[in-house]
C-alpha positions as CSV (number, residue, x, y, z in Angstrom):
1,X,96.8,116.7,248.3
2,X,98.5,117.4,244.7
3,X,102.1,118.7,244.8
4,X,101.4,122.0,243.5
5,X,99.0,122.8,246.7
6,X,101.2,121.4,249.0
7,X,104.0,123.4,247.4
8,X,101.6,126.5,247.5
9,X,101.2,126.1,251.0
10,X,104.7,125.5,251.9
11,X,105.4,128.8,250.1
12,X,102.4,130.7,251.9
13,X,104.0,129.9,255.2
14,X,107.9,130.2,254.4
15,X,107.0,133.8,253.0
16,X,104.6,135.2,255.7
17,X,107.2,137.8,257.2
18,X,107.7,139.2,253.9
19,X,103.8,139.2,252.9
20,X,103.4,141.3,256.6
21,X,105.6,143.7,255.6
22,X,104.4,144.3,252.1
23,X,101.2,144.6,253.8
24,X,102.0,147.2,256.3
25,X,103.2,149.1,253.6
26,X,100.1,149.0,251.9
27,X,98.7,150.5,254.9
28,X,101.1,153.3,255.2
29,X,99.6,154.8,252.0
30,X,96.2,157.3,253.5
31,X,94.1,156.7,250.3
32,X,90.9,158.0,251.3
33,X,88.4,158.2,248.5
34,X,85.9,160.6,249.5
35,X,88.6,163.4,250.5
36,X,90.3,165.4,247.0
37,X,93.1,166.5,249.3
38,X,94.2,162.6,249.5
39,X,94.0,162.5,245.1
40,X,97.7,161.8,245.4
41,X,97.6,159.1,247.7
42,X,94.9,157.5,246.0
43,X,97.3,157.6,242.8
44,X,99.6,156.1,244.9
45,X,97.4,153.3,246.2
46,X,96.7,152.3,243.1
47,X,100.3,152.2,241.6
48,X,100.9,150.0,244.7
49,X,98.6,147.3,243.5
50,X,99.6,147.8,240.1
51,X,103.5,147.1,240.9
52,X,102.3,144.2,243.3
53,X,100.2,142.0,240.6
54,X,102.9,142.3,238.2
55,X,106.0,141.7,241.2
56,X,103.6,138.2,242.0
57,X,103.7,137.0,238.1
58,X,101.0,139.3,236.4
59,X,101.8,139.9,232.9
60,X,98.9,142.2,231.7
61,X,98.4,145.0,234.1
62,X,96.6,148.4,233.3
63,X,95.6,151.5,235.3
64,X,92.2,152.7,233.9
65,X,91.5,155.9,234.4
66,X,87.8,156.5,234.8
67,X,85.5,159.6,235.6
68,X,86.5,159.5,239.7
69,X,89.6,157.2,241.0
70,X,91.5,154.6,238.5
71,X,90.9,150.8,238.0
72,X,93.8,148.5,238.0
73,X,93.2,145.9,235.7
74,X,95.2,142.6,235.6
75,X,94.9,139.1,233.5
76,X,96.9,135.5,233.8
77,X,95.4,133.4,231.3
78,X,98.4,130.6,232.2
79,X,95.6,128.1,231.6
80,X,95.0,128.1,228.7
81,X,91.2,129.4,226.7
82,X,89.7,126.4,227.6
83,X,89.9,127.1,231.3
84,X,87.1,129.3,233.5
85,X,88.2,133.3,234.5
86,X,87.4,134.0,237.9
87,X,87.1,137.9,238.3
88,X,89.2,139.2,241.3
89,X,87.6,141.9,243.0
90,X,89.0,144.6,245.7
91,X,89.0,148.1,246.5
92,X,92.1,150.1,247.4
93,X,90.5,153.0,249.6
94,X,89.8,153.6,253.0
95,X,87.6,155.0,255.0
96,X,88.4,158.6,256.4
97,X,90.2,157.9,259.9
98,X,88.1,160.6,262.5
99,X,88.0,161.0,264.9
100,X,91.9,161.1,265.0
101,X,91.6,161.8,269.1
102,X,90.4,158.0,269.5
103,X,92.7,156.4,268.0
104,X,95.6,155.1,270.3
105,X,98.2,155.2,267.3
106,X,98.5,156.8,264.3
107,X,96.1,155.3,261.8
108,X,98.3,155.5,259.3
109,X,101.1,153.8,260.5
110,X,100.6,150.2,261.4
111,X,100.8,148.9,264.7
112,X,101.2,145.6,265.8
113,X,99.7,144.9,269.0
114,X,99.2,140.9,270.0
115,X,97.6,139.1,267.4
116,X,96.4,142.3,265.6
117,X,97.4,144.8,263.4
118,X,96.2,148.2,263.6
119,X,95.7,151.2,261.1
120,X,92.9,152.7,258.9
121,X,92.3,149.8,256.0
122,X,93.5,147.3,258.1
123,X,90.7,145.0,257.1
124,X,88.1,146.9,255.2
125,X,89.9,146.2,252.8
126,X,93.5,146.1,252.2
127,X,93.9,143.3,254.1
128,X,91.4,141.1,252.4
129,X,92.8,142.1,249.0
130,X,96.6,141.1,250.3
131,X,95.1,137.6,251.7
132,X,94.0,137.1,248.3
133,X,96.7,138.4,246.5
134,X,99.1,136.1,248.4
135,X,97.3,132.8,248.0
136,X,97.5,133.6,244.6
137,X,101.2,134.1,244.3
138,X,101.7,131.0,246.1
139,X,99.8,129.2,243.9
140,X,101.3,130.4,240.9
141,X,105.1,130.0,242.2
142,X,104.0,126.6,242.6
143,X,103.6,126.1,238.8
144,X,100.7,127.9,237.8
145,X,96.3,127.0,238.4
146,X,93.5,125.4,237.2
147,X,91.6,128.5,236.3
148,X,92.5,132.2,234.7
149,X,92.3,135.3,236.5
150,X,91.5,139.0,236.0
151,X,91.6,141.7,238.4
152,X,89.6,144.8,238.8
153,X,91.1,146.9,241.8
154,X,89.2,149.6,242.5
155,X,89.7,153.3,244.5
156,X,86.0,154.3,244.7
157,X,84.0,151.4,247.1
158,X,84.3,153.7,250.0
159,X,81.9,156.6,248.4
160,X,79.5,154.0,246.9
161,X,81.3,153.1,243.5
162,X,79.9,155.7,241.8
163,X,82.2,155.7,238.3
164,X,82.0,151.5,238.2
165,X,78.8,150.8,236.7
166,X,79.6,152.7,233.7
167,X,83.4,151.6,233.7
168,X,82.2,148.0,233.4
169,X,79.6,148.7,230.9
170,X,82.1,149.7,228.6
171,X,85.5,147.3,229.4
172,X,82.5,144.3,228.9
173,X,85.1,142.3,226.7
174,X,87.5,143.3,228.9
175,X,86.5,141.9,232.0
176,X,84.4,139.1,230.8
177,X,84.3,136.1,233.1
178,X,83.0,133.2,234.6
179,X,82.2,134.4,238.2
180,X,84.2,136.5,240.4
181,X,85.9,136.4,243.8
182,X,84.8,139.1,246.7
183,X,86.5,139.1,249.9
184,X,84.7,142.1,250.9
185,X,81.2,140.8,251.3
186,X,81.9,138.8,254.2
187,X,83.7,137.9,257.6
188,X,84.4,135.5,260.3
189,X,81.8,135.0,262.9
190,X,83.9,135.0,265.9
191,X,86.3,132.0,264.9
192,X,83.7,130.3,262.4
193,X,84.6,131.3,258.7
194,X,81.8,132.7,256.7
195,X,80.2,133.2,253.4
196,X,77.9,135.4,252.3
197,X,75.6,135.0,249.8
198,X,73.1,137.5,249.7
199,X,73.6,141.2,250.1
200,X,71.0,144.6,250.8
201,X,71.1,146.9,248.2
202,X,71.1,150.4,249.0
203,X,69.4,154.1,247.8
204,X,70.1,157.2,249.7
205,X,68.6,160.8,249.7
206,X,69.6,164.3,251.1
207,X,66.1,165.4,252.3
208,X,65.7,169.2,252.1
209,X,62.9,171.4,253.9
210,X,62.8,175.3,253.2
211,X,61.1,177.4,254.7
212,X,61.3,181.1,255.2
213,X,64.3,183.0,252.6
214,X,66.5,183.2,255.9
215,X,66.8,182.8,259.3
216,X,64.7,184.6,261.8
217,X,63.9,185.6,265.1
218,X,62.1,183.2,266.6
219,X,60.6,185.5,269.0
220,X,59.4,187.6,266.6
221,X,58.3,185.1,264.2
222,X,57.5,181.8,266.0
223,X,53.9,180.6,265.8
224,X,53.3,182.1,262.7
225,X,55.8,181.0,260.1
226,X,55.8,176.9,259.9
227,X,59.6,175.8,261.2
228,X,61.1,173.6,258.2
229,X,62.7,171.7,261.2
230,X,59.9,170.7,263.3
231,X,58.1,170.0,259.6
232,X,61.6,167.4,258.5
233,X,61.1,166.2,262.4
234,X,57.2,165.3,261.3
235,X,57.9,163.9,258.2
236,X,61.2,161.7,259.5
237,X,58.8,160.3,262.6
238,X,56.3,159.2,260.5
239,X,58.3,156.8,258.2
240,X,57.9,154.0,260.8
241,X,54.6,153.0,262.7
242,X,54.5,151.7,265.9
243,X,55.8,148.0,265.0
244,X,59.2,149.2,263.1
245,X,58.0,149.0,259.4
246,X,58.6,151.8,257.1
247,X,55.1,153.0,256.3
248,X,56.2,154.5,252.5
249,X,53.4,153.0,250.0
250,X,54.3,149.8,248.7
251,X,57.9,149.5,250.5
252,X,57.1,145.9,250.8
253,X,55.5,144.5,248.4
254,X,58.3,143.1,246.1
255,X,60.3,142.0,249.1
256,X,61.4,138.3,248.8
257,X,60.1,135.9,251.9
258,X,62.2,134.2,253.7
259,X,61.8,130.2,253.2
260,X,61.5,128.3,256.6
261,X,65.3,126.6,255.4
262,X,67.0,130.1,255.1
263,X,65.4,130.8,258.7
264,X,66.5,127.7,260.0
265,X,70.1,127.9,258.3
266,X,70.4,131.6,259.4
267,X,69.3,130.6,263.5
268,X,72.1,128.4,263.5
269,X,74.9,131.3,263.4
270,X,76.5,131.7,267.0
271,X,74.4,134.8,267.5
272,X,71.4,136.0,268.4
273,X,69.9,139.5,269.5
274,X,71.6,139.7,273.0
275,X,75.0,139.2,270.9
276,X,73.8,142.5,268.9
277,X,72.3,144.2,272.4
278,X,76.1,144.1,273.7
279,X,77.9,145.2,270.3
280,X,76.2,148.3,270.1
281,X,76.2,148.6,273.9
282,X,72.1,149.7,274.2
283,X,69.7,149.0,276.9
284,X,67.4,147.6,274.4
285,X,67.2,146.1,270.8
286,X,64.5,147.9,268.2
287,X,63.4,146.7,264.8
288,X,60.4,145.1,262.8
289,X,58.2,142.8,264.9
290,X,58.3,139.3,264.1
291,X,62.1,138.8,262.9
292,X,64.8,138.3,264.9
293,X,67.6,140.7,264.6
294,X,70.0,138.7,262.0
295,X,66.9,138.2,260.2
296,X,66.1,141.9,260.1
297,X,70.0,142.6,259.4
298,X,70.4,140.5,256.3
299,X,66.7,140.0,255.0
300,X,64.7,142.7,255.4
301,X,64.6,146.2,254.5
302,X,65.0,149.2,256.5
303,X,64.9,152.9,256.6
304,X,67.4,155.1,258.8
305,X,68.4,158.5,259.0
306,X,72.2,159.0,258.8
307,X,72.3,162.7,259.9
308,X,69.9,165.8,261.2
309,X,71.3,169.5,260.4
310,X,69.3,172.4,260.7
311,X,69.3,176.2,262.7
312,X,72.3,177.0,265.6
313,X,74.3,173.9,266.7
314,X,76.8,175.7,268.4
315,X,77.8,176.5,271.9
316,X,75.5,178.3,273.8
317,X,71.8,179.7,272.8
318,X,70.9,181.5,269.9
319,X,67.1,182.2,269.7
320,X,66.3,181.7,265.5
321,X,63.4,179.7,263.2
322,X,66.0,178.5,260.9
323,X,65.3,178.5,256.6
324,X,65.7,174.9,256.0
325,X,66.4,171.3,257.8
326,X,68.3,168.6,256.5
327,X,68.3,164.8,257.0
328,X,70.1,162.4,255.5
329,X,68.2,159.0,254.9
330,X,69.3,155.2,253.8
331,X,67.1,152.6,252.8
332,X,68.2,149.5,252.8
333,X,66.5,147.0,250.0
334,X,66.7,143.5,249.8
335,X,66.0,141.5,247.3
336,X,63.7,141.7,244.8
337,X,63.1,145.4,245.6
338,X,64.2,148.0,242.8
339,X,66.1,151.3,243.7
340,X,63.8,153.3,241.3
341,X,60.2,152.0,242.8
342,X,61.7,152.9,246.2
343,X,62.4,156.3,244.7
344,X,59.0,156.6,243.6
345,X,57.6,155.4,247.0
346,X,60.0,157.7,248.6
347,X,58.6,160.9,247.0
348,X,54.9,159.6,246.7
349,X,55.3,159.8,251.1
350,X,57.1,163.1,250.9
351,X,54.4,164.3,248.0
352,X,51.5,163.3,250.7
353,X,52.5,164.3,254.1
354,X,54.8,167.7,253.4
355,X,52.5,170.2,254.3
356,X,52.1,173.7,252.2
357,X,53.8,175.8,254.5
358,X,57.1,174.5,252.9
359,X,58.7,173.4,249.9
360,X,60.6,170.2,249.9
361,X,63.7,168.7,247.5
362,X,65.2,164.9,247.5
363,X,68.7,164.3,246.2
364,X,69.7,160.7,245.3
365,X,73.1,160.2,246.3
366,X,73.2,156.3,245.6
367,X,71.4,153.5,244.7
368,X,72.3,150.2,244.2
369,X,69.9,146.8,244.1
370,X,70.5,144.1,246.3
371,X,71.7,140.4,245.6
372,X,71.4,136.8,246.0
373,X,73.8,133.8,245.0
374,X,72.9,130.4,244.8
375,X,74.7,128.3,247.5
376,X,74.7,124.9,245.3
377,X,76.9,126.6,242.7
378,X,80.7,124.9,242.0
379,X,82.7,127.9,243.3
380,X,80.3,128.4,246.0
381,X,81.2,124.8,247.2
382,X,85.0,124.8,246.0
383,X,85.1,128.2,248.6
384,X,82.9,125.9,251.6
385,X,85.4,123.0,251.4
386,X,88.9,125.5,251.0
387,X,87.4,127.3,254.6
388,X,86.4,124.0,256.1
389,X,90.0,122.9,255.2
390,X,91.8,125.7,256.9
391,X,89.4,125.9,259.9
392,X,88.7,122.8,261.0
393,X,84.7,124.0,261.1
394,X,81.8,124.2,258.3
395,X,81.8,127.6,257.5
396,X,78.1,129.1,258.1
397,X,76.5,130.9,255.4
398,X,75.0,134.8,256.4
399,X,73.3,137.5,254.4
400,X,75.0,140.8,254.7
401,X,73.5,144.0,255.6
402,X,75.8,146.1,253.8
403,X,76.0,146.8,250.5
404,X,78.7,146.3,248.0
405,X,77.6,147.9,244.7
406,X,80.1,145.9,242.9
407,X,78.3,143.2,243.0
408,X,75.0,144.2,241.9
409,X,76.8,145.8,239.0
410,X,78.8,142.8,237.9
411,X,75.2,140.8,237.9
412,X,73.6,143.1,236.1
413,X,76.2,143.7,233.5
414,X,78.5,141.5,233.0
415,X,75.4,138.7,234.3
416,X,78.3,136.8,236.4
417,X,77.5,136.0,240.6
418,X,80.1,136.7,243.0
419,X,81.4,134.4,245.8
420,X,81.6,136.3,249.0
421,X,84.0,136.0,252.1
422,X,86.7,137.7,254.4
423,X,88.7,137.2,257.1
424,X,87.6,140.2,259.1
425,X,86.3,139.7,262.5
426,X,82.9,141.7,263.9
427,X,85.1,142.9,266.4
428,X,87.8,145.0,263.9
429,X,86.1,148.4,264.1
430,X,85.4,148.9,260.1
431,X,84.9,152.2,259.4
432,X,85.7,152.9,263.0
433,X,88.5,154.8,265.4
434,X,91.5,151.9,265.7
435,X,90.6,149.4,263.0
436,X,92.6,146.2,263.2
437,X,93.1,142.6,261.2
438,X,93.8,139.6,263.1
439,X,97.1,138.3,261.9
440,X,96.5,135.3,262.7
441,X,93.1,134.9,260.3
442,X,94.8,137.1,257.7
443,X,97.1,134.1,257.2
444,X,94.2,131.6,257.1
445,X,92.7,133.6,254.8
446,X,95.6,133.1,252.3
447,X,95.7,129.5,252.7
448,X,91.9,129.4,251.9
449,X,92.5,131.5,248.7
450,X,95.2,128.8,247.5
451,X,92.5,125.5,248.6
452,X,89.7,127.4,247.4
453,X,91.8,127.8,243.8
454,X,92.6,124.2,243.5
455,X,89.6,122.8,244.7
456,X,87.9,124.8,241.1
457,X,89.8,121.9,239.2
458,X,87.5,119.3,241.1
């Protein structure tokens, strides 16, 4: 081991009381992207991480306004233009914390209970962007590193990116790099560190039926006018067949197989379909024949509807044919599938199965392409070796189901692959009432940043 890691490490650990309280403060800001009310606090969020890269030895730090919630931009280039740029990435908003009645503490104020920490953001994602940022001011108070860095800090992952793609087409120069860092693509698998290399992309719709100009009596008008929500209800059944495949035209014929090695490397994570049976806490699992559920999870594509709204949803009765119905549908893609065939695929079903009794509308909301990273790369295997290091364990490799649009976007522009990892748990309620970080891994995570660093040099 060199001096500079050991005196990295040695840093890392004499510093961890201050690194949990910086953290927790992080917390304590309720930056939640998708809400204007919180447009302070995402300002506020974003100064935070400003202030922190340059308190950790940042020289060049910016906050880039763009059309939504600003970047913050930072660049050490300590060694030297001959050197590779890794591309930090991280997002600096959270999740809306309802329902507030489930949580046992506030969700803004972090709690420590055991091993955990809990509060909105815990560890989707300011706790992965802290783990990282603190492996990296180790390393540099131990004399500097192997490689340059930049930073892009975002405020916008939680509502789909939406301002990013066009923010990186123009800052090209700007963030120009060699491959970037992404500790929001992946997780521990109860104990076993991870890394992702492939992730779904993702297109989503507001699906609009109208029918009559208002509501009406559905006494006086049931039977003879065509209800939009029974017509939505048609249309929303018949997007699967009996064996769980989406049945729009063509949905699968650009999707990439699965070689017999991925299926073999992906049947040895510690998990299989009665592991997902008792997450979700359901009788039984459901899903396309012939693929277990990981395999459906991370390789295949799927269809689901997010939300129904239509007619009297209140308490009690309320006899009406409502105007319109409303679903809200995802489509998950995986790769090589392309967000605009989907789209067309999407409206060719809708074109052919709506009937004329009502007149139908789509909304894109997002779209994003999925991606794949080559596990034989050199930062790939600098990031294997940093986990196996700190663990004790091979890390396994897993295709997420999520999407990050980041990454999809930093392919596509900037043509630079991401390496993806975190040090999340399944159990830490993302997105969920009483969110939490294991401490414990938090800290691991930080030592892996520093390895993972060095072992770039090798």
């Amino acid at each position: 081991m060199t001096d500079a890691r050991r005196t990295a490490l040695a840093f890392a650990e004499a510093q961890r009381a201050r690194f949990l309280t910086e953290y927790q403060d992080f917390l304590r800001i309720p930056s939640i992207s998708t809400d204007p009310a919180h447009a302070t606090d995402i300002q506020a969020a974003a100064a935070w991480v400003a202030n922190h890269l340059r308190t950790i030895g940042i020289s060049h730090v910016e906050i880039i306004p763009t059309t939504r919630h600003p970047v913050v931009f930072g660049e050490w280039s300590g060694a030297g233009p001959a050197a590779r740029t890794v591309l930090i990435y991280g997002h600096y908003d959270v999740q809306p914390a309802d329902p507030l009645d489930l949580w046992t503490s506030d969700p803004f104020t972090p709690t420590l209970v055991g091993d955990y920490v809990h509060a909105r953001g815990a560890s989707d994602m300011k706790g992965q962007v802290t783990a990282v940022l603190n492996g990296i001011e180790s390393a540099l108070h131990a004399g500097g590193l192997p490689v340059n860095l930049k930073f892009l800090i975002e405020g916008e992952e939680e509502i789909g990116s939406p301002s990013m793609a066009d923010f990186i087409s123009n800052h090209r120069d700007l963030l120009a790099s060699d491959f970037s860092l992404n500790a929001d693509a992946g997780g521990l698998v109860e104990g076993i560190p991870a890394i992702g290399y492939a992730l779904r992309g993702l297109t989503y719709y507001d699906l609009t039926v109208y029918g009559p100009e208002r509501d009406l009596h559905s006494g006086g008008y049931g039977g003879v006018i065509h209800n939009p929500a029974q017509v939505l209800c048609d249309l929303v059944a018949g997007m699967h067949d009996a064996s769980g495949r989406v049945t729009l035209p063509g949905f699968y014929d650009r999707v990439r197989p699965l070689s017999e090695e991925e299926r073999a490397e992906l049947a040895r994570l510690p998990f299989g379909d009665e592991h997902f049976r008792q997450q979700a806490g359901v009788a039984e699992l459901w899903g396309e024949a012939g693929f277990s559920a990981v395999e459906r999870i991370g390789a295949r594509p799927t269809l689901e509807v997010n939300g129904l709204l239509s007619g009297f949803t209140d308490e009690g009765s309320k006899t009406v044919l409502p105007a319109k119905a409303m679903a809200k549908i995802s489509m998950r893609l995986v790769p090589d599938q392309d967000p605009r065939e989907v789209r067309s695929q999407f409206l060719s079903y809708l074109a052919a199965h709506a009937p004329a009794t009502v007149r139908w509308e789509a909304k894109e909301l997002n779209a994003a392409s999925a991606v794949i990273t080559e596990r034989s790369t050199a930062e790939v295997q600098a990031l294997q070796a940093a986990l196996q290091t700190v663990w004790g364990v091979a890390p396994v490799f897993t295709r997420g189901g999520g999407s990050v649009p980041i990454v999809a976007d930093l392919k596509q522009i900037l043509g630079i692959d991401s390496v993806l990892t975190g040090f999340s748990q399944p159990g830490d309620r993302i997105h969920s009432p009483n969110e939490r970080q294991h401490l414990p891994n938090w800290s691991r995570g930080t030592d892996a940043i520093i390895h993972f660093l060095y072992n770039l040099l090798q």
